[in-house]
C-alpha positions as CSV (number, residue, x, y, z in Angstrom):
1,X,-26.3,-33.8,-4.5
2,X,-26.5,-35.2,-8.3
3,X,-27.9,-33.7,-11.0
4,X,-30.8,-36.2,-11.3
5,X,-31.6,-35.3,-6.9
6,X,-31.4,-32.0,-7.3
7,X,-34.1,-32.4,-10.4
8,X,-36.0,-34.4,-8.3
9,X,-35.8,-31.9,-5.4
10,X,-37.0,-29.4,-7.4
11,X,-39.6,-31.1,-9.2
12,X,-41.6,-32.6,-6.1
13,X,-42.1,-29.1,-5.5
14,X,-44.3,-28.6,-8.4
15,X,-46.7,-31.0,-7.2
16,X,-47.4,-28.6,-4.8
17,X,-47.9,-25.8,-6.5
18,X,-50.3,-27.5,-8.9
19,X,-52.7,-27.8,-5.7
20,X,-52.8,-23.8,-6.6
21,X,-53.6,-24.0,-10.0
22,X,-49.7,-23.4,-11.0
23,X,-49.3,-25.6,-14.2
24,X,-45.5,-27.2,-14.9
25,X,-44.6,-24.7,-17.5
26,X,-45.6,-21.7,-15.3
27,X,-43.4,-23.4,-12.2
28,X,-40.5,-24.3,-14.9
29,X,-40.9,-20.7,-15.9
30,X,-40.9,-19.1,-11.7
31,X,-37.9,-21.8,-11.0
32,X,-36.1,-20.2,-14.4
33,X,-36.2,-16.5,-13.0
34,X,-35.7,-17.5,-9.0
35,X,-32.2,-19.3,-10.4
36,X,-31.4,-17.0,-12.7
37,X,-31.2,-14.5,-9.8
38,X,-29.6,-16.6,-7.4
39,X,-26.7,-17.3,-9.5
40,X,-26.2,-13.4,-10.3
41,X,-26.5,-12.9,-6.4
42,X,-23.8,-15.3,-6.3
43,X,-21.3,-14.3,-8.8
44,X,-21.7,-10.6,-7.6
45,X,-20.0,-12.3,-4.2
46,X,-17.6,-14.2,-6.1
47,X,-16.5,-10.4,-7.9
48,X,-18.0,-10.9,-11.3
49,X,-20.1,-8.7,-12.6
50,X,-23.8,-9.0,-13.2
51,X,-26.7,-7.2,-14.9
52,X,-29.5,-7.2,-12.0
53,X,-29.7,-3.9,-10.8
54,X,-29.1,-3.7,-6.8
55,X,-32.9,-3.0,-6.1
56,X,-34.2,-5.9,-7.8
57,X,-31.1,-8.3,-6.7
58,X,-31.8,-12.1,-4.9
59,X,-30.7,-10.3,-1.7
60,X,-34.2,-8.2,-1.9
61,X,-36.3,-11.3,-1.9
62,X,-34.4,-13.4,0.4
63,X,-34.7,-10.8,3.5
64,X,-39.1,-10.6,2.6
65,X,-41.9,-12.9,3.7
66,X,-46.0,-12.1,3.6
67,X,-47.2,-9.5,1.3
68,X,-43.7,-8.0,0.8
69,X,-42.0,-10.3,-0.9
70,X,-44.9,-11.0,-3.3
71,X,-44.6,-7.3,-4.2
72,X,-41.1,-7.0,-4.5
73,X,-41.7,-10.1,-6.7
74,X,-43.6,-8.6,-9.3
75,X,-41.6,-5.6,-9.4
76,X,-38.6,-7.4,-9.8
77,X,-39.8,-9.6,-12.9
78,X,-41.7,-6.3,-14.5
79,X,-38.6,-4.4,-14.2
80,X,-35.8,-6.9,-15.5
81,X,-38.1,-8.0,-18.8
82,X,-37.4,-3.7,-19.6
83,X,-33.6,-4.6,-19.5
84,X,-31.5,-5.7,-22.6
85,X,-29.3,-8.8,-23.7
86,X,-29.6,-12.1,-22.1
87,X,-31.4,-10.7,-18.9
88,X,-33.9,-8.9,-21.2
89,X,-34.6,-12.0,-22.8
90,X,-35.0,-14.5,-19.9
91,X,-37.5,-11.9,-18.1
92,X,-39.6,-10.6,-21.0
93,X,-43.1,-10.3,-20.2
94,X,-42.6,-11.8,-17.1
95,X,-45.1,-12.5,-15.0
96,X,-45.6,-13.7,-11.0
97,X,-47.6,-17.2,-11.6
98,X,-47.2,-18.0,-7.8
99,X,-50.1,-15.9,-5.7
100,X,-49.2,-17.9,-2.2
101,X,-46.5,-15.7,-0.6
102,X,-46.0,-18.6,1.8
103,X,-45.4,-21.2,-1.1
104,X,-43.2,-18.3,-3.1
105,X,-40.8,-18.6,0.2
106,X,-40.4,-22.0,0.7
107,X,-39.3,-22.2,-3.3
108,X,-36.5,-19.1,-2.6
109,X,-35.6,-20.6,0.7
110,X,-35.3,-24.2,-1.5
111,X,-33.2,-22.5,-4.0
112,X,-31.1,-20.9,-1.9
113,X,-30.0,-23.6,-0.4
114,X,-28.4,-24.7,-3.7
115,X,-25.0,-22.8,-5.1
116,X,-25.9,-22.9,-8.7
117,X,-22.7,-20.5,-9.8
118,X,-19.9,-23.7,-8.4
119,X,-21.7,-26.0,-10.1
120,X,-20.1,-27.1,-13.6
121,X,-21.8,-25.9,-17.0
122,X,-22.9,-29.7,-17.5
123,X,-24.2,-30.5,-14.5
124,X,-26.4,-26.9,-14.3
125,X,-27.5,-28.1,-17.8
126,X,-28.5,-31.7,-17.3
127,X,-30.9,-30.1,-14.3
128,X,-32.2,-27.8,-16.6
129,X,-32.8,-30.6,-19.4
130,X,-34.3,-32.3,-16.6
131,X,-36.7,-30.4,-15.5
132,X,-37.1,-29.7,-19.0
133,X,-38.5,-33.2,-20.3
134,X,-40.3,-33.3,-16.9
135,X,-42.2,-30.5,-18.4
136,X,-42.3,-31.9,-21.7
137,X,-44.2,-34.8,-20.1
138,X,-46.8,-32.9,-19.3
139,X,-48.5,-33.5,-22.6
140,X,-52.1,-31.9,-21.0
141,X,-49.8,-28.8,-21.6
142,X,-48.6,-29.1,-24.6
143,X,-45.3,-28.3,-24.0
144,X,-44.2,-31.6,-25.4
145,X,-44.6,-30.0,-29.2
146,X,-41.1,-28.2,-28.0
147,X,-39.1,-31.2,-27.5
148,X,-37.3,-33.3,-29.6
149,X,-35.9,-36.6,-28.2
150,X,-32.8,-36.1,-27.6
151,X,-31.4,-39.3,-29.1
152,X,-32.7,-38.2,-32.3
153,X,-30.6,-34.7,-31.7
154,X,-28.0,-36.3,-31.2
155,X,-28.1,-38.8,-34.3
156,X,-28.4,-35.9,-36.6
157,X,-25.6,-33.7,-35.2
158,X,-23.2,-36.6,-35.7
159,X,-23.9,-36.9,-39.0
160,X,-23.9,-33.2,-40.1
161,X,-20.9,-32.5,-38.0
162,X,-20.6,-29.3,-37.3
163,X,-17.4,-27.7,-37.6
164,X,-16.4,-24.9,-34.9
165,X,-16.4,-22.1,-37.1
166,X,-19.9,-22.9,-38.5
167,X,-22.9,-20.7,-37.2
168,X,-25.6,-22.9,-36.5
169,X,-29.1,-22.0,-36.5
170,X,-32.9,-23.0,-35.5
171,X,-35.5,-21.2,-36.2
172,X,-38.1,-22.9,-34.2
173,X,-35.8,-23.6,-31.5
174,X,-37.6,-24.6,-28.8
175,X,-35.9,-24.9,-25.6
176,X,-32.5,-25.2,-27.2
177,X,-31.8,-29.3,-27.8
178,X,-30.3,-28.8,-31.3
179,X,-28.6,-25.7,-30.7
180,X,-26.9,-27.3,-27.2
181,X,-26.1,-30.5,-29.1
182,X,-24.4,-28.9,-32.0
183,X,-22.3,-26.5,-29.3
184,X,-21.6,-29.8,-27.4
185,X,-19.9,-31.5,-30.9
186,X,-18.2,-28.5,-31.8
187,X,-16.4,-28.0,-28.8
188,X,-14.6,-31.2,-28.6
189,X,-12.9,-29.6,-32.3
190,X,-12.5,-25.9,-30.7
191,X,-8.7,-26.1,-30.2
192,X,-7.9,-22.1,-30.5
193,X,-9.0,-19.1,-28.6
194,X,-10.4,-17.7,-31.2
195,X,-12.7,-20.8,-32.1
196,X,-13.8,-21.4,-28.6
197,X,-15.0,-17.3,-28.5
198,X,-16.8,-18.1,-31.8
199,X,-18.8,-20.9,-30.0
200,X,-19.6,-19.0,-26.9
201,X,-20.4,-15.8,-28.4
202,X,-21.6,-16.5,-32.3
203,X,-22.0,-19.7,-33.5
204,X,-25.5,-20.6,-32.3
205,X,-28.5,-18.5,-33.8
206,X,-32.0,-19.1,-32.1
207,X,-35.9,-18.2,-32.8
208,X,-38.8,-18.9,-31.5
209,X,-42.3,-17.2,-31.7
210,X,-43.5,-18.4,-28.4
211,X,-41.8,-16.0,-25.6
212,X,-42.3,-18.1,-22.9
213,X,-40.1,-21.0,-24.7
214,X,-37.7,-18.2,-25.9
215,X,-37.3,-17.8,-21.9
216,X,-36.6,-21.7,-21.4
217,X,-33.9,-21.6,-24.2
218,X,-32.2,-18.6,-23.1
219,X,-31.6,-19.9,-20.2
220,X,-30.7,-23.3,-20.9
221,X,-28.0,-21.8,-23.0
222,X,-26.9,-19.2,-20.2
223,X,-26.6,-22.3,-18.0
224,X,-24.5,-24.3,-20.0
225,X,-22.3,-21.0,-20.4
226,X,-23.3,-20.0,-23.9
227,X,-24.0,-16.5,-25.2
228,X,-22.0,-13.0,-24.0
229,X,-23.9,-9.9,-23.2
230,X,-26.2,-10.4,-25.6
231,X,-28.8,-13.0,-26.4
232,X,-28.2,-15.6,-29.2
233,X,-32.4,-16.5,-29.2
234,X,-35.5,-14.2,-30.3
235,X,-38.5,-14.1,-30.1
236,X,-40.2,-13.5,-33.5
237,X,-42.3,-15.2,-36.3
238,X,-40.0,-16.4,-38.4
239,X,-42.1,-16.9,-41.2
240,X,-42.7,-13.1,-41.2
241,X,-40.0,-12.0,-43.1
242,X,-37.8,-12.7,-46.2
243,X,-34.3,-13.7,-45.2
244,X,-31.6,-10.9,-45.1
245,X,-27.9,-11.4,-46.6
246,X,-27.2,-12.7,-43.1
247,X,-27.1,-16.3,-43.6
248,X,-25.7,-19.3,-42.0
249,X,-23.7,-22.5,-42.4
250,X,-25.6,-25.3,-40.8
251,X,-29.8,-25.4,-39.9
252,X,-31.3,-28.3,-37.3
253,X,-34.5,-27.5,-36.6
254,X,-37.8,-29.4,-35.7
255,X,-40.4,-26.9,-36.8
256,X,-43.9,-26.9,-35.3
257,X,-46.4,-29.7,-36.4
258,X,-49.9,-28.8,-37.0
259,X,-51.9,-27.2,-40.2
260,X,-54.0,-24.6,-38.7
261,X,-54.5,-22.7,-41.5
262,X,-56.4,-19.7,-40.2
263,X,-57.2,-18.1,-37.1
264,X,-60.5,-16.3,-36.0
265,X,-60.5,-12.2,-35.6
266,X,-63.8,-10.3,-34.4
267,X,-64.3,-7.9,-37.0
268,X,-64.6,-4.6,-35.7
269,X,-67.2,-3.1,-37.9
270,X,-69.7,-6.2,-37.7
271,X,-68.9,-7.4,-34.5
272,X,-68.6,-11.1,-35.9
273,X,-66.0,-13.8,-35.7
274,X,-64.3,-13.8,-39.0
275,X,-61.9,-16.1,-40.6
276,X,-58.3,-14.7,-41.5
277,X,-56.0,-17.0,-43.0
278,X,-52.5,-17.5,-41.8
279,X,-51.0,-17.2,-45.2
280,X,-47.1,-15.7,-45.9
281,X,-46.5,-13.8,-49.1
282,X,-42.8,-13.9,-50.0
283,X,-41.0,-13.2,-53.1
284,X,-38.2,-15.7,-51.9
285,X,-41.0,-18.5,-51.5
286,X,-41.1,-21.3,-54.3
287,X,-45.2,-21.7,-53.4
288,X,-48.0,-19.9,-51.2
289,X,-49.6,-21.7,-48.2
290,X,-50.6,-22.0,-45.3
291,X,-49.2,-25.3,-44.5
292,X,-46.7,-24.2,-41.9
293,X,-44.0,-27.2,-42.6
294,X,-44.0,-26.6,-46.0
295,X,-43.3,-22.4,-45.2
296,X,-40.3,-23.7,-42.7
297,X,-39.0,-26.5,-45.6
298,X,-39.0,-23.1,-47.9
299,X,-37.3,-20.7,-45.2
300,X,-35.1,-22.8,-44.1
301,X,-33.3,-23.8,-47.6
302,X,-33.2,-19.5,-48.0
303,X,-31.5,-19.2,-44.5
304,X,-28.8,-21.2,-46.2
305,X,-25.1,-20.1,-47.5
306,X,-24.1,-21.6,-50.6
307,X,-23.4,-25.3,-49.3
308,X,-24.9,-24.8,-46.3
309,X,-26.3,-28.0,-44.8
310,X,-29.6,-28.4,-43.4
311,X,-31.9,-31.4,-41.0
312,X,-35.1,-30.7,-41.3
313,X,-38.0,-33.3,-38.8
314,X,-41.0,-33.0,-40.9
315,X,-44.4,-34.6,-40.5
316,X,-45.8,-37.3,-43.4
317,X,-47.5,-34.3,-45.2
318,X,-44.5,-32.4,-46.5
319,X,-43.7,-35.8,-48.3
320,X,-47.3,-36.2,-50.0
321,X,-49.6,-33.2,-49.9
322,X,-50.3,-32.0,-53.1
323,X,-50.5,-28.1,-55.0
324,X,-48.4,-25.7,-52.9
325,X,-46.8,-29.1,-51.5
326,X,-45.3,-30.3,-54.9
327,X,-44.1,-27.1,-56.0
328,X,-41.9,-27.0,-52.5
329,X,-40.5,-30.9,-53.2
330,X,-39.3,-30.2,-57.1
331,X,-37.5,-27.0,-55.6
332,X,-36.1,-28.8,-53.4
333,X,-35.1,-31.3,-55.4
334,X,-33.6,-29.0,-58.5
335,X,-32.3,-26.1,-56.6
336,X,-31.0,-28.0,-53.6
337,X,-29.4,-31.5,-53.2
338,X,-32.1,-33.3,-51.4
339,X,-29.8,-36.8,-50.5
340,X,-31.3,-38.1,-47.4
341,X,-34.3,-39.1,-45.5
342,X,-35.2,-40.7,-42.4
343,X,-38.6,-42.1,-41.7
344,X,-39.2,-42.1,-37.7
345,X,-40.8,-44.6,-35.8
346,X,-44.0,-43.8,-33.9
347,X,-44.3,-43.1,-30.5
348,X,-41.0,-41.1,-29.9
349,X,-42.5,-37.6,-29.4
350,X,-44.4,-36.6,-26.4
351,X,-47.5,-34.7,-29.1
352,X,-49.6,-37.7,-30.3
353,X,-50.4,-39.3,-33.3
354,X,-47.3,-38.1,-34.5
355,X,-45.2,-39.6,-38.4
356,X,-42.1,-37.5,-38.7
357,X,-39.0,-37.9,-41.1
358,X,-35.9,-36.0,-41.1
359,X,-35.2,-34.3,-44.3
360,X,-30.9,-34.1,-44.8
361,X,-30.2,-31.1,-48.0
362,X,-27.6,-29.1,-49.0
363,X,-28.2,-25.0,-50.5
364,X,-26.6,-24.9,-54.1
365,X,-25.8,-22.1,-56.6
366,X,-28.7,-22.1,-59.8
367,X,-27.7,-24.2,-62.6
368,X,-29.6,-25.5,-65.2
369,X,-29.8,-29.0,-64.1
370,X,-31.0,-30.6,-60.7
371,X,-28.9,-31.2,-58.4
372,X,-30.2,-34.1,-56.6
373,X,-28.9,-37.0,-58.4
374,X,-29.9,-39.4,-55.8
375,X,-32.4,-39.4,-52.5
376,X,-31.0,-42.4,-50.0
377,X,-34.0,-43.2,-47.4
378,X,-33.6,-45.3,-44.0
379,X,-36.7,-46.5,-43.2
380,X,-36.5,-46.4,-39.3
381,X,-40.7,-47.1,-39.4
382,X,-41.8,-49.9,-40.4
383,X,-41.8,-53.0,-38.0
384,X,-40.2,-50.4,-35.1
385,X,-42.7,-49.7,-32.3
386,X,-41.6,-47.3,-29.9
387,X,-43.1,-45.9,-26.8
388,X,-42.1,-43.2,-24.1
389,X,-41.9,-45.1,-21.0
390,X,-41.3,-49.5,-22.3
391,X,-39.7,-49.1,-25.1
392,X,-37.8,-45.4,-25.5
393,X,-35.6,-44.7,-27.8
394,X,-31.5,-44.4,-27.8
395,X,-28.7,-43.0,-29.0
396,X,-27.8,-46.4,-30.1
397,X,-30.6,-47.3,-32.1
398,X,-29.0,-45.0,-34.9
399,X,-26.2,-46.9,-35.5
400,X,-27.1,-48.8,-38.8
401,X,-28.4,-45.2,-40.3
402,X,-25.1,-43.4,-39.1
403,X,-23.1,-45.7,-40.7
404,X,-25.5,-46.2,-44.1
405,X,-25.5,-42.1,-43.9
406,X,-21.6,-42.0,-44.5
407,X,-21.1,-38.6,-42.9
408,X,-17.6,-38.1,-44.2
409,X,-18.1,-39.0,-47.5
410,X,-22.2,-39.5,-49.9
411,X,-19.9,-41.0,-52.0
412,X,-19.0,-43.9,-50.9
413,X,-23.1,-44.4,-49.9
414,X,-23.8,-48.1,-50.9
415,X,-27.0,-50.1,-50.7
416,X,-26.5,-54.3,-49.0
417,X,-28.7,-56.7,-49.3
418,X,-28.8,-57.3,-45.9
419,X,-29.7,-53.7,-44.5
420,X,-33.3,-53.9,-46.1
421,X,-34.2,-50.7,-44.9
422,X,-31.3,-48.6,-46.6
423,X,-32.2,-47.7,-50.5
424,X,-31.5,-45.4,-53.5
425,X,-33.8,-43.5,-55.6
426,X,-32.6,-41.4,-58.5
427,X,-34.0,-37.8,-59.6
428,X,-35.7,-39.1,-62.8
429,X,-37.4,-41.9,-60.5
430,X,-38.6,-39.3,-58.1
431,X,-40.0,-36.7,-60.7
432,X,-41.6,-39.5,-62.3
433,X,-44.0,-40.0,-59.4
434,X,-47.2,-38.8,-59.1
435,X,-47.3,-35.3,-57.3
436,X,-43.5,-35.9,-56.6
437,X,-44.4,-37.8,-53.7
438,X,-41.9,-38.7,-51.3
439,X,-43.7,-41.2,-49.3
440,X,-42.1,-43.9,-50.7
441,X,-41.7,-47.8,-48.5
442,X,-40.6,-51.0,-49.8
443,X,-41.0,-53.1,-46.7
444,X,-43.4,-55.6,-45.8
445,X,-45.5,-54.3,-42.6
446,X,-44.7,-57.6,-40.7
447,X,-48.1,-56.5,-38.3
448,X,-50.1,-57.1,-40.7
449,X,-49.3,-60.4,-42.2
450,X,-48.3,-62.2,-38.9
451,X,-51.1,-62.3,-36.0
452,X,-48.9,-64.6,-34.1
453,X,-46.2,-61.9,-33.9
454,X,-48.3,-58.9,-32.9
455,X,-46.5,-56.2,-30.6
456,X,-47.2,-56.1,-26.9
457,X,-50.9,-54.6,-26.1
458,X,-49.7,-51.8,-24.3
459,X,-47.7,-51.1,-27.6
460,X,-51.3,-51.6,-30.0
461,X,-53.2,-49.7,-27.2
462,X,-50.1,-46.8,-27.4
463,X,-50.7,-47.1,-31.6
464,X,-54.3,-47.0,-31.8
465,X,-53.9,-43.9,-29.3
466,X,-51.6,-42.1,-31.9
467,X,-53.8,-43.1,-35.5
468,X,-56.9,-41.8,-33.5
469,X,-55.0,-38.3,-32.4
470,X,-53.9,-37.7,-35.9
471,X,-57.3,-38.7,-37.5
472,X,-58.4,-35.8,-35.1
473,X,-55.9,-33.4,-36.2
474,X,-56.6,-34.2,-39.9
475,X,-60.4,-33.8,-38.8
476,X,-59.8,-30.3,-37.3
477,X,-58.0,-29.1,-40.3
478,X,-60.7,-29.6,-42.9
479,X,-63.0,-28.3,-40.2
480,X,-60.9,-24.9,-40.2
481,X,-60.5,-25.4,-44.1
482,X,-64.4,-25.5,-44.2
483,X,-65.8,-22.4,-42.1
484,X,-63.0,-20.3,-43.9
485,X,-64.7,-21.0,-47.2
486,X,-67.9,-20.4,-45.9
């Protein structure tokens, strides 16, 4: 079967399962750990060896029905979370989601029917990517917060190029589209031995605070054959900690949207629901906030070497918000070379309400002098209305901001008069504005001037949808903003 039948194979399934109660991350999540198994079963076979220890091997399960097999289930994914490396990772804190012995068979006896191990790295991945943005679809869930289209991935990895003796790093990684993408565009340059065991076993670097999406991007790596022994992903707040002298070439990274600024805590004296804000004190930290986006912008240029390149997706707010907000764009724009920014259409992320840019900088030495000299932006926004399922965006769509972008060589950057959307703004305009803001556009919203020339319902209705959800999130934040000062 193809990739896209055996995705759909395994997916029809889940529509089962959800009679139960079993959501579609808790079934990507028992398919992740039943094929993770089955392909260790199968290269044990082939010779190779594995890391599952005989007792808790796919051969166990395979030969249980009933009661029995829901046991040795559970034992199986308490025991291999204990282990370390890459099996470690893809089991921690595992947990049987799939109470129906009966319906827990019919899944192992579907999966065994399948030999994952002969299938080719690309193929094993584009199932997992599938069942993947299946998930991701699943917006009820949430889960769509950890997925970045993937034309938008692949836009930005062309134009950063990553070179195969880079290291590459997220950390909010997700289920691994930017790490997979750059390993994908590095490869085709990996000539020598040595290069090509620098991509398997080093290159990538992943994080993620979330350990059930830590799982997901473990083992979309391990099925597109990246990582050795040990795992290239953990699971830790990132944000937690100042950077270490380990730093790295290259950082793509959509970090998580939202502004919850503080969390609630029963006090253990009193008995009552506190406040406690979700604030990270570092000495390497330009400003103090809670802003999360604004604590990634700031990690993420210290995470850099010395010319280290960075992509940054940001929401609207890391462009305007004022105190801590300010503070983190003149940084940015003294310390680092800040030279590129993409606005995003609406509608392209499965969260709603959703106005993202892409932030392109470079880490420099300290000088006395900025060293942006001048911000290029594409406006990809205004007049664009996407949506998920009529009007989805591509690869393609990129094109004019790849080739304004210049990936070989900023210096050559020009503006035309007939690419409206492409334009230069120099440092002393940029300081100049109020607050620094960065939420700068020049073009005429055509919507709003020409009635006759209005987008297709569906598109307002899918609009209106998205202003409403963010007017709700910005609600909810000075809600959280307000009991904390109470």
């Amino acid at each position: 079967m193809s990739a896209s039948e055996i995705v759909n194979k395994v997916w029809n399934y889940a529509h089962v399962l959800r009679d139960d109660g079993v959501g579609y991350g808790d079934y990507v999540e028992q398919i992740t750990y039943l094929i993770f198994l089955k392909m260790a079963d199968e290269r044990e076979v082939a010779g190779q060896q594995v890391q599952v220890p005989d007792e808790f091997a796919w051969a166990k399960l395979v030969k249980l029905d009933g009661d029995d097999l829901e046991l040795q289930y559970r034992h199986t994914l308490e025991n291999l979370g204990k282990q370390g490396g890459m099996l470690g990772t893809i089991f921690r804190k595992a947990q049987n989601k799939i109470q129906d012995p009966a319906k827990l068979e019919r899944l192992i006896k579907m999966i065994e029917k399948e030999q994952w191990s002969t299938l080719p790295a690309d193929v094993k991945g584009d199932i997992y990517e599938g069942l993947l943005e299946r998930n991701a679809q699943d917006v009820k869930g949430g889960a769509g917060q950890y997925f970045t289209p993937r034309p938008l991935i692949q836009a930005m990895v062309e134009v950063m190029q990553p070179e195969p003796t880079d290291t590459v790093a997220d950390p909010a990684c997700g289920t691994g589209g930017f790490l997979l993408a750059a390993h994908d565009y590095m490869a085709t340059q990996a000539t020598s031995k040595k290069e090509q065991r620098h991509l398997k076993e080093h290159a990538l670097r992943g994080n993620d605070i979330v350990d059930s999406v830590v799982r997901l991007c473990a083992m979309n790596l391990y099925l597109h054959g990246i990582g050795g022994d040990e795992c290239p992903i953990t699971a830790n707040d990132a944000l937690a900690k100042e950077v270490g002298e380990t730093r790295v070439d290259m950082v793509l990274a959509n970090p998580p949207f939202g502004k919850k600024s503080s969390i609630t805590v029963i006090n253990e004296k009193s008995g009552k629901k506190e406040q406690e804000k979700l604030v990270y004190e570092r000495e390497d930290f330009w400003a103090t906030t809670s802003n999360k986006q604004l604590n990634f912008v700031q990690h993420i240029a210290n995470m850099l070497k010395i010319d280290g390149k960075a992509a940054v997706v940001a929401p609207d707010n890391v462009l305007f918000e004022g105190g801590a907000g300010e503070t983190v764009r003149k940084n940015l724009l003294e310390r680092c070379d800040l030279h590129t920014l993409l606005r995003l259409p609406t509608g392209i992320f499965y969260a709603q309400g959703v106005k993202a840019n892409v932030i392109f900088f470079d880490a420099k030495p300290a000088s006395k002098t900025a060293w942006t000299k001048k911000l290029w932006i594409y406006d990809f926004r205004t007049n664009v209305h996407m949506t998920l399922k009529t009007k989805r965006l591509v690869k393609c769509d990129f094109n004019e901001f790849i080739e304004c972008y210049k990936p070989e060589d900023h210096s050559k950057r020009e503006e035309f008069d007939q690419i409206e959307r492409w334009k230069s703004f120099t440092y002393d305009e940029l300081i100049a504005r109020d607050k620094t803001n960065l939420d700068i556009f020049w073009l005429k919203d055509e919507s709003l001037e020409d009635t006759e020339n209005l987008p297709a319902p569906e598109v307002l209705a899918q609009e209106i949808v998205e202003q409403l959800e963010a007017a709700l999130e910005e609600f909810r934040s000075v809600e959280e903003v307000l009991r904390a000062s109470s």
